[in-house]
DOTOR-481220 format. One line per 4 residues: number of its first residue (from 1); for each residue x, y, z of C-alpha. Coordinates in steps of 0.25 Angstrom, whole numbers, plus 5000, padded with zeros to 4 digits. Layout:
DOTOR-481220
NUM = X/Y/Z | ...
END
This chain:
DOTOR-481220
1 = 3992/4410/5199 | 4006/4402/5197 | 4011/4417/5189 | 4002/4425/5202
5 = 4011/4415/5211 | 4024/4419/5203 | 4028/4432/5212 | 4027/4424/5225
9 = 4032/4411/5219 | 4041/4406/5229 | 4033/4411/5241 | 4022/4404/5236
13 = 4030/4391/5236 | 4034/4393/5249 | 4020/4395/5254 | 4016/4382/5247
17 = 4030/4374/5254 | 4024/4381/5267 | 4010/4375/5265 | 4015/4361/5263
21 = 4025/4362/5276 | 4013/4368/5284 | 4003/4357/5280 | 4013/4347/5290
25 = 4006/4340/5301 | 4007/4327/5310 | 3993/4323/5304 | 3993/4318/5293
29 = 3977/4322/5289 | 3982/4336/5292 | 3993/4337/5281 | 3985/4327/5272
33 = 3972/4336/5271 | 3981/4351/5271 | 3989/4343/5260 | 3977/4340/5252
37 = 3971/4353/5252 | 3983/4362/5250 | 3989/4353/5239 | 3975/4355/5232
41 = 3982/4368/5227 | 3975/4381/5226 | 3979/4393/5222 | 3986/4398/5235
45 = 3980/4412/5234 | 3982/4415/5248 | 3994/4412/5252 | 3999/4418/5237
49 = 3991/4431/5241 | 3999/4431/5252 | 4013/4428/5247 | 4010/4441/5235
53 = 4006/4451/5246 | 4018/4447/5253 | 4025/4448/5239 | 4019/4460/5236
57 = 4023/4467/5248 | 4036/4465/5248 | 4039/4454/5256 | 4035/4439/5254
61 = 4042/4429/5263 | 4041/4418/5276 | 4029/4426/5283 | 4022/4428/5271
65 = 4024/4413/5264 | 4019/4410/5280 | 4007/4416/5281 | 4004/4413/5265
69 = 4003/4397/5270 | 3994/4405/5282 | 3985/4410/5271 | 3984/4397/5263
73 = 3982/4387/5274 | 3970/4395/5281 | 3964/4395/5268 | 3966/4379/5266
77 = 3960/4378/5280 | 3946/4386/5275 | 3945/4377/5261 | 3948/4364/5269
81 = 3935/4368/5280 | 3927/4377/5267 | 3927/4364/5261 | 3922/4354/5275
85 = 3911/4368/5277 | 3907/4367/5260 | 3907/4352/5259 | 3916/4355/5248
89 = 3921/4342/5240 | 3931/4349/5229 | 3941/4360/5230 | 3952/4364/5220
93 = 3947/4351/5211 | 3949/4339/5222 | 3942/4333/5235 | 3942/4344/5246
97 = 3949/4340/5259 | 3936/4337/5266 | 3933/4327/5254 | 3945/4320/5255
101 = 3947/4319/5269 | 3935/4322/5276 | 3930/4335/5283 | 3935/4333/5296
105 = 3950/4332/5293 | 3948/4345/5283 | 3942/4353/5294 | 3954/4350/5304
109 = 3965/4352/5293 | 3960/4365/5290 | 3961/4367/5305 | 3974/4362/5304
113 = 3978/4371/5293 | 3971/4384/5299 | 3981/4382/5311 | 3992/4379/5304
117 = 3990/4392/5296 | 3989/4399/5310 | 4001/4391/5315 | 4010/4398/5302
121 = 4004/4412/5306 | 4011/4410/5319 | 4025/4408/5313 | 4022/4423/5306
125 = 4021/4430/5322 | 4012/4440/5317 | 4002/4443/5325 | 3995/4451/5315
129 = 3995/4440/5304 | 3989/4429/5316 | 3977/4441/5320 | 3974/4443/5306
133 = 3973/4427/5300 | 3967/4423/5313 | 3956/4433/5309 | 3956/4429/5296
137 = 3953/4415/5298 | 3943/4420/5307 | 3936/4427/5298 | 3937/4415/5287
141 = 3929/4405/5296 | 3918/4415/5299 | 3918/4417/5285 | 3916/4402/5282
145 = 3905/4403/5292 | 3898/4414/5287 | 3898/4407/5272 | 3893/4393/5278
149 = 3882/4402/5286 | 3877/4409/5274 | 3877/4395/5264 | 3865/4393/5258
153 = 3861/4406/5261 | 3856/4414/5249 | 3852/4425/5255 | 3868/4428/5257
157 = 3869/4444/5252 | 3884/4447/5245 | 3890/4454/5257 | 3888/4442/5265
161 = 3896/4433/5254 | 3906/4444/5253 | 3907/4444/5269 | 3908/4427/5268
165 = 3920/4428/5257 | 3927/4438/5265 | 3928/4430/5275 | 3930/4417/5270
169 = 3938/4420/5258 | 3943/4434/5257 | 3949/4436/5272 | 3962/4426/5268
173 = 3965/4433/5257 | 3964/4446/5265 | 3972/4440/5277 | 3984/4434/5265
177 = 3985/4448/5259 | 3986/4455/5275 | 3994/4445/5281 | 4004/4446/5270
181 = 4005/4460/5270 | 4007/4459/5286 | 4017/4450/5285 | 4024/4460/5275
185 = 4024/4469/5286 | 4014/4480/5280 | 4007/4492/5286 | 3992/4488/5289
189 = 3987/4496/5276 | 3994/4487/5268 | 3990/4475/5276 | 3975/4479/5274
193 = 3977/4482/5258 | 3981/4468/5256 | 3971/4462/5265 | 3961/4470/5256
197 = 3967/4465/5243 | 3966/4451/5251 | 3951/4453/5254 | 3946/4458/5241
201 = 3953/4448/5232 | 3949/4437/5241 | 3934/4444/5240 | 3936/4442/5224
205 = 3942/4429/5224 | 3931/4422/5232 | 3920/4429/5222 | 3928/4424/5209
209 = 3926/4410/5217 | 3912/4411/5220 | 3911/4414/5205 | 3917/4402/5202
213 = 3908/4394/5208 | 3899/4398/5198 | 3906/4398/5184 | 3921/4391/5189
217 = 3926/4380/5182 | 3926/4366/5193 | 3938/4363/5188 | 3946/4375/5188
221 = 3940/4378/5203 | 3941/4364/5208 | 3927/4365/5215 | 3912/4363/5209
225 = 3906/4374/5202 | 3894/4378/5212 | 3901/4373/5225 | 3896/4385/5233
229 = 3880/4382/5229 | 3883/4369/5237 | 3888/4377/5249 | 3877/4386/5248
233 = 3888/4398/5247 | 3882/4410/5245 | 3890/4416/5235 | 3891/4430/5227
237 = 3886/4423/5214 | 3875/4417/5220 | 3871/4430/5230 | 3870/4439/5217
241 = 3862/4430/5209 | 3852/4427/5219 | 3850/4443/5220 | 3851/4446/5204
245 = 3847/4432/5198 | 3832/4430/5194 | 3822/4422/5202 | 3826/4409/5195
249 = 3841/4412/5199 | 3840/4417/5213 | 3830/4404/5216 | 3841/4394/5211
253 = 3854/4401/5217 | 3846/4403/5231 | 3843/4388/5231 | 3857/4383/5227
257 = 3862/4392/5239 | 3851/4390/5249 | 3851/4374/5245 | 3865/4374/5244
261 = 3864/4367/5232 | 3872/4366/5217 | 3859/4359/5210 | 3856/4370/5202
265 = 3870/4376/5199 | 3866/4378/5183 | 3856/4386/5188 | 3865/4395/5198
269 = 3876/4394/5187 | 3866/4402/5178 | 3860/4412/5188 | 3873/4417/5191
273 = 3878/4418/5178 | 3866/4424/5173 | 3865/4434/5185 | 3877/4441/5185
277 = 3881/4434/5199 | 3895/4429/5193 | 3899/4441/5186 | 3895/4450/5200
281 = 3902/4441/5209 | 3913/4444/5198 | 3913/4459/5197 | 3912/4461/5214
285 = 3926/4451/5214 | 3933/4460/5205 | 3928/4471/5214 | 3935/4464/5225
289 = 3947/4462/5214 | 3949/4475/5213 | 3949/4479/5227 | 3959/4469/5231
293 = 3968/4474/5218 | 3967/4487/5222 | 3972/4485/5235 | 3987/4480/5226
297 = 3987/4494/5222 | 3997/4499/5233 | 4008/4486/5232 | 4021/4490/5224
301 = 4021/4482/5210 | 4027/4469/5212 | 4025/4455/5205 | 4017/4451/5219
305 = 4009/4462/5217 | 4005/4460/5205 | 4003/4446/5207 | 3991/4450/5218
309 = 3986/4457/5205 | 3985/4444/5199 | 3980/4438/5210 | 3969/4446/5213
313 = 3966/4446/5195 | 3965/4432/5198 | 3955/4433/5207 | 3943/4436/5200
317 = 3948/4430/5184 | 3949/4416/5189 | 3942/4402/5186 | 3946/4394/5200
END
């Protein structure tokens, strides 16, 4: 990521100092809790998509270091309510906010930080930029809801999880890559090629994470291997081995899911390994790989092209 980082170095920085300046507030809690979460590091990869489509397009300045910080505090908001929604106690290796200071306060910063986001997005006076994020956010909040209607439900079917990671996951990376472009000032075929190189790697991304749940290292991912049979999630692993596992198999994956439970998550560990549900999640993200990819084809060479390259290579050959 740090030689990724390298053809937007500075901007990146700037996106960082701009984070920090933005998390300011009167309320002490407020900038305790934003603190907390964002100093938990990451890898940035929104507001870095953003900043190397920008790059990549010719032009990479103010706007686009604005609306980078945009990307990056919506997303903060949806981990800080993911993790109130999941009862989640560990993310990127330490207490959640929720864990450290409660659920209430989480949920409220993360409303602090979605308005803040919006308050940032109206310093860009683009109307187009406000229309498309407020749809956005829209549509990541009814993904949220369609995830939590359908936990512990194993009768999910693999359009339905592919219409949940859409939403939930895939629609911010879409809307970085379309906003960027926007704010570059290109035509609308541009702005939709991006957006679909945002969507599809964000499609693959989320796949490579739901494998991880099941053969990650805790460590490296900073989260429980097995965290989503707690939640009852669903998830493309699961989904195929309760259609191609045996009998044994699909009985012990449908009552993790439907018991929303990680008893028997030897068991679950085995079925998916054994039935081909890891190495299929795998082969439908690099399908999504390559769409995304293929999309990069029209951009002129450049060291931030190149670096999306990386980026979207990185996607699918990751441990965390």
């Amino acid at each position: 990521m740090q030689e990724i980082r390298s053809a937007v170095a500075a901007e990146f920085e700037q996106v960082n100092r701009l984070i920090v300046e933005q998390l300011h507030s009167n309320v002490d809690m407020v900038e305790n809790i934003g603190h907390y979460i964002v100093d938990a590091g990451g890898k940035r990869l929104r507001p870095l998509l953003v900043l190397l489509t920008a790059a990549a397009l010719g032009r990479c300045d103010d706007p686009q270091i604005k609306f980078a910080a945009v990307i990056e505090f919506i997303h903060t908001a949806t981990l800080l309510h993911d993790d109130v929604v999941d009862i989640s106690s560990l993310r990127r290796g330490r207490p959640t906010a929720n864990a450290e200071f409660g659920n209430a306060p989480s949920v409220l910063v993360g409303d602090f930080l979605y308005t803040r986001a919006f308050q940032l997005m109206v310093q860009l006076a683009d109307p187009d930029i406000l229309r498309h994020m407020a749809d956005t956010t829209n549509t990541i909040a009814e993904g949220e809801v369609m995830q939590l209607v359908r936990a512990g439900n194993a009768e999910t079917t693999e359009q339905q999880y592919l219409d949940v990671i859409t939403r939930k996951t895939a629609i911010l990376f879409a809307a970085g890559c379309y906003g960027a472009a926007t704010l570059c000032g290109e035509n609308e075929a541009t702005r939709q090629s991006m957006r679909r190189f945002g969507l599809n790697l964000g499609i693959a991304f989320q796949m490579i994470d739901d494998v991880l749940d099941y053969e990650g290292d805790p460590a490296a991912m900073g989260k429980n291997v097995g965290d989503d049979l707690t939640e009852g999630k669903p998830t493309l692993p699961l989904i195929y081995a309760l259609q191609h596992g045996n009998g044994e198999e699909q009985a012990v994956v449908r009552r993790a899911i439907t018991e929303k439970t990680s008893a028997d998550i030897i068991q679950v560990l085995a079925a998916v390994q054994r039935c081909g549900a890891l190495d299929y999640t795998r082969q439908q993200a690099r399908h999504y790989h390559d769409l995304a990819l293929a999309e990069l084809q029209t951009l002129a060479d450049s060291d931030a092209r190149s670096a999306l390259q990386a980026v979207t290579a990185l996607s699918i050959n990751r441990d965390h």
